[in-house]
C-alpha positions as CSV (number, residue, x, y, z in Angstrom):
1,X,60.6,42.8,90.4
2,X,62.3,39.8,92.2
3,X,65.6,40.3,94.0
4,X,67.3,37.4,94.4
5,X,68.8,37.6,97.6
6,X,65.0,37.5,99.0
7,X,64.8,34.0,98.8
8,X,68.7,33.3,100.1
9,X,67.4,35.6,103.7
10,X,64.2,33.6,103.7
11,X,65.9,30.2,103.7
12,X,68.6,31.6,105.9
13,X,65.9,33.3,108.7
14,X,64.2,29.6,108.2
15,X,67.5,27.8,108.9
16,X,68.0,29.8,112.0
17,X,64.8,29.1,113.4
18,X,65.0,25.2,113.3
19,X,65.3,24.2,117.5
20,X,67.5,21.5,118.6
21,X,66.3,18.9,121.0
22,X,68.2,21.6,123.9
23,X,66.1,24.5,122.4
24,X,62.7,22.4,122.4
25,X,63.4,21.9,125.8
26,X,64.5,25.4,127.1
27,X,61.1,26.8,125.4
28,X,58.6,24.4,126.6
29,X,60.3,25.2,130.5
30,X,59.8,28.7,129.5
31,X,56.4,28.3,128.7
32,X,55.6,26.5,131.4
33,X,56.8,29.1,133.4
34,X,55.4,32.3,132.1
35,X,51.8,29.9,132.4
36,X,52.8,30.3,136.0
37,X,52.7,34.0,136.3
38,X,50.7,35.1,139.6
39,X,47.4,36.9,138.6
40,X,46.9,35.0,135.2
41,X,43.7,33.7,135.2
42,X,42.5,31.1,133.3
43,X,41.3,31.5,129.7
44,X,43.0,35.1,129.8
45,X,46.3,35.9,127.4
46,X,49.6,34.7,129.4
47,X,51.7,37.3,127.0
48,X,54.5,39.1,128.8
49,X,55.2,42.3,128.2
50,X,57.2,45.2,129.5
51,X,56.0,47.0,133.6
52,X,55.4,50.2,132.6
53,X,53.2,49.3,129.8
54,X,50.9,47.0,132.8
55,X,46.9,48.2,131.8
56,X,45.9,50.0,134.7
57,X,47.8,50.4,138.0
58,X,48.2,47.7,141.0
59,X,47.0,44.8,138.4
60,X,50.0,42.0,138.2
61,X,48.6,41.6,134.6
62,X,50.9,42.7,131.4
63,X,49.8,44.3,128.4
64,X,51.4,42.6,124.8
65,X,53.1,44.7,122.9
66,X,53.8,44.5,118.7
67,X,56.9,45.0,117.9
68,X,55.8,46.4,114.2
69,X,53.2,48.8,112.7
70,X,50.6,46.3,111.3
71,X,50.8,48.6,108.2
72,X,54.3,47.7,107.2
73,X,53.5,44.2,107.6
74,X,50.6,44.4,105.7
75,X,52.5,46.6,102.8
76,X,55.2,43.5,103.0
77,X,52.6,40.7,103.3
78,X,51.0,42.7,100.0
79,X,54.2,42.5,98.2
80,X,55.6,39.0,99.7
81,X,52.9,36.7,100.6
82,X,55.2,33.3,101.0
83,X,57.1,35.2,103.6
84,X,56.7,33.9,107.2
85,X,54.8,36.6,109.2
86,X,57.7,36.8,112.2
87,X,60.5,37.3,109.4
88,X,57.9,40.5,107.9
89,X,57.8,41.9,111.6
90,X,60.9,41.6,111.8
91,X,62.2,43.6,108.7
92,X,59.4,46.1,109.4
93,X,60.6,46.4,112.8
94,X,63.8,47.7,111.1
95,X,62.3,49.9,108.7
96,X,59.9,51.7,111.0
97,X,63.1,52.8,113.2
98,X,64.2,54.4,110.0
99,X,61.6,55.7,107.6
100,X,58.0,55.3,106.9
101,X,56.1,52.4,104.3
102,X,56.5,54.7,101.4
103,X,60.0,54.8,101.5
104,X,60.5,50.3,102.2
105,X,58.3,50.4,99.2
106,X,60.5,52.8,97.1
107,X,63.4,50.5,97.7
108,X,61.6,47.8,96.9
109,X,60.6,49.2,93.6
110,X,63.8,49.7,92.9
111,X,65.0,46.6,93.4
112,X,65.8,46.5,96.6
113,X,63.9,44.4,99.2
114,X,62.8,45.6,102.4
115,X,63.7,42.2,103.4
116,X,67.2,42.6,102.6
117,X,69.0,44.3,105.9
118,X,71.2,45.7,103.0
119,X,68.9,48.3,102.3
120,X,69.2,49.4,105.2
121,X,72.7,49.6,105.0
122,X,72.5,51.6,101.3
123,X,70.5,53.8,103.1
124,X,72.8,54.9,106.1
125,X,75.6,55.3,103.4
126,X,73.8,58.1,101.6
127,X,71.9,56.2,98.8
128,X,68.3,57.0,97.8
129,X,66.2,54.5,95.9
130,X,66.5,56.7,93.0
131,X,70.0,56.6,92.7
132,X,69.7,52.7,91.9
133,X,69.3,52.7,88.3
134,X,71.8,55.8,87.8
135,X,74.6,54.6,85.5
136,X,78.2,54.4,87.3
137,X,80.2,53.3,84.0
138,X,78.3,50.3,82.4
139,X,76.5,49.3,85.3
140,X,73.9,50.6,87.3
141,X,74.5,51.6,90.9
142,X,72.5,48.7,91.7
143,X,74.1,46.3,89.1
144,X,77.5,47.7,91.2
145,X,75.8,46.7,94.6
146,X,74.9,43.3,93.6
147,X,78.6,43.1,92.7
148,X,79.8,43.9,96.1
149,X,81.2,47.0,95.4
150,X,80.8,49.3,98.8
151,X,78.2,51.9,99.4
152,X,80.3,53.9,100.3
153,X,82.2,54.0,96.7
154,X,78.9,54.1,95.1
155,X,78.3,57.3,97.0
156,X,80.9,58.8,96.0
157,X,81.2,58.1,92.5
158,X,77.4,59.4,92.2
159,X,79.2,62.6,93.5
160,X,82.1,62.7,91.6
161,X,79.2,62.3,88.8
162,X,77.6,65.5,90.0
163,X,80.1,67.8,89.9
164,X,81.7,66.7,87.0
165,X,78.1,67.7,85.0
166,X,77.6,70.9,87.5
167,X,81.4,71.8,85.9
């Protein structure tokens, strides 16, 4: 199943990684400098990466560190291959903080994509990916999301739903 804001955050994450002449030139000084880092030694990995992560004591050299669990980026790489690998670490970064591959894939499933910082926003409101294709009126929850109705409303209409059938 396709979302169709997928393609909208793709474009837009691409967009915002174009460099102007200014950013061109503020990386390759950067560059130039971390190549400058005492202790690197030729052919070796000039990666920074945070002190207390340094392999072994007294060495000057860093250690890299991933930002994402290579299995949510292989579980989004699965599902969208034409994605650009820093924009699937990225959203896996987010979802890792938050739940485990099982659950980005449930939203996903249900029509949400991982890819879509919304979901993550669904989420911290209360939502479940279940609750997506539960019937508010005519539309589905996720029909009302699309819509730009709040999470928040959708919430609570899902409880006002509840009880009414509990009573």
């Amino acid at each position: 199943m396709r979302d169709p804001g997928v393609d909208a955050v793709i474009r837009q994450w691409a967009a915002e990684r174009e460099q102007s002449a200014e950013e061109q030139e503020v990386h390759r000084i950067a560059s130039a400098w971390l190549a400058e880092i005492p202790g690197s030694e030729a052919g070796e990995a000039k990666s920074p990466g945070i002190p207390g992560q340094r392999r072994g004591t007294g060495t000057a050299r860093w250690a890299p560190v991933d930002l994402a669990d290579p299995g949510f980026v292989e579980a989004m790489r699965e599902r969208l291959p034409e994605a650009p690998l820093d924009l699937l670490a990225a959203a896996a970064g987010w979802w890792q903080m938050v739940g485990d591959v099982e659950e980005a894939e449930a939203w996903w499933d249900a029509g949400v994509s991982p890819l879509d910082q919304r979901a993550l926003d669904y989420r911290a409101a209360g939502l479940a990916p279940s609750d997506l294709s539960r019937r508010l009126g005519p539309l589905t929850v996720l029909e009302h999301l699309r819509r730009g109705s709040a999470p928040a409303w959708c919430v609570a209409r899902l409880a006002r739903q509840r009880r009414d059938a509990a009573g």
